[in-house]
N, C-alpha and C positions, 0 to 999 in steps of 0.2 A: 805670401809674406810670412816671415818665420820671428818670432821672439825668442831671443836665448838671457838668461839671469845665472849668472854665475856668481858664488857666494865663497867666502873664503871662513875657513871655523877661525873664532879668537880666542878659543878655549871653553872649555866646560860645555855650555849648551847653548852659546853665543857664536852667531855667524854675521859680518859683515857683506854687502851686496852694494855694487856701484851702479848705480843706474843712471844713465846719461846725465853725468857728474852729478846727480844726486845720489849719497850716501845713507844708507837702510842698515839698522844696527836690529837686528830679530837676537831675542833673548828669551828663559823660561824663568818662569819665576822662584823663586826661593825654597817655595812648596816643594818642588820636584830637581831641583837639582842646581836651577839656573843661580845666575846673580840678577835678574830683570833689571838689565843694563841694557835691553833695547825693550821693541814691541813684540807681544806677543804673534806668532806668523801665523796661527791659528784667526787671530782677530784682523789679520793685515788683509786676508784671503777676503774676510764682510767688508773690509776697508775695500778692496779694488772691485769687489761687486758692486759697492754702492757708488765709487770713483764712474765706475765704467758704464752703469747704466744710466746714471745722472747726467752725462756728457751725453749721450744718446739720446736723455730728455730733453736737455734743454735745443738738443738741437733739433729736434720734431717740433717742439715749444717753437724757435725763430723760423721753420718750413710753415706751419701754421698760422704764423703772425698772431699769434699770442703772447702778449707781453705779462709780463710778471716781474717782480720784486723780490720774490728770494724764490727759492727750492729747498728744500729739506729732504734728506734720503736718510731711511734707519733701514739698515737689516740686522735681523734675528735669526740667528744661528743655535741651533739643540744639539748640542753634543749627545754624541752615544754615551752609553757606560762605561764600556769595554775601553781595554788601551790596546793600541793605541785610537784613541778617541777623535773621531771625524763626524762630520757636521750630516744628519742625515735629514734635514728639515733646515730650509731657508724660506723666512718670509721680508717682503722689501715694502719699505709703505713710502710712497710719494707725496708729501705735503707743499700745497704753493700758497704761495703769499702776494697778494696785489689786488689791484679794484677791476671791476667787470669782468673775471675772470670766468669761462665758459664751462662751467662746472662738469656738464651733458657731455661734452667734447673730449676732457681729461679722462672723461672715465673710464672711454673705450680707449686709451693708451696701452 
């Protein structure tokens, strides 16, 4: 299976991206040039890591038959120094929410 994202520039350092009729407006901030008229793509990248391994939790979560009440996903991205600046340390932390939850069994996730 192959994914393709094709992104169209709107000027300055804004690109729009259609994605199965959802529209994704990536922007830079003002600091560096942009009008931060969208998201940062830098930050969208921790967006679809946390999007993409969440859905992979919660579905071991229903393989498991462990029920739970919310999920929470953060990840933490360190930018280098250097520019162009990319992320050389990612950390993801998994919080659940709900009663009798099997604490011993999440962990090894």
């Amino acid at each position: 299976m192959k994914h393709k994202v094709e992104m169209s520039w709107q000027g300055k350092l804004a690109y729009k991206a259609d994605m199965d009729g959802h529209e994704i407006i990536t922007d830079a901030s003002t600091q560096v040039g942009g009008d931060g008229s969208g998201v940062s793509p830098k930050k969208l990248m921790l967006t679809a890591l946390a999007g993409c391994t969440g859905i992979d939790i919660a579905m071991i979560l229903k393989k498991m038959r462990v029920e739970v009440r919310d999920i929470k996903v953060s990840v933490e991205g360190e930018l280098t120094e250097e520019q162009p600046s990319y992320y050389k340390n990612m950390h993801i932390i998994y919080e659940f929410f709900g009663k009798d939850i099997p604490h011993a069994r999440l962990n090894e996730l």
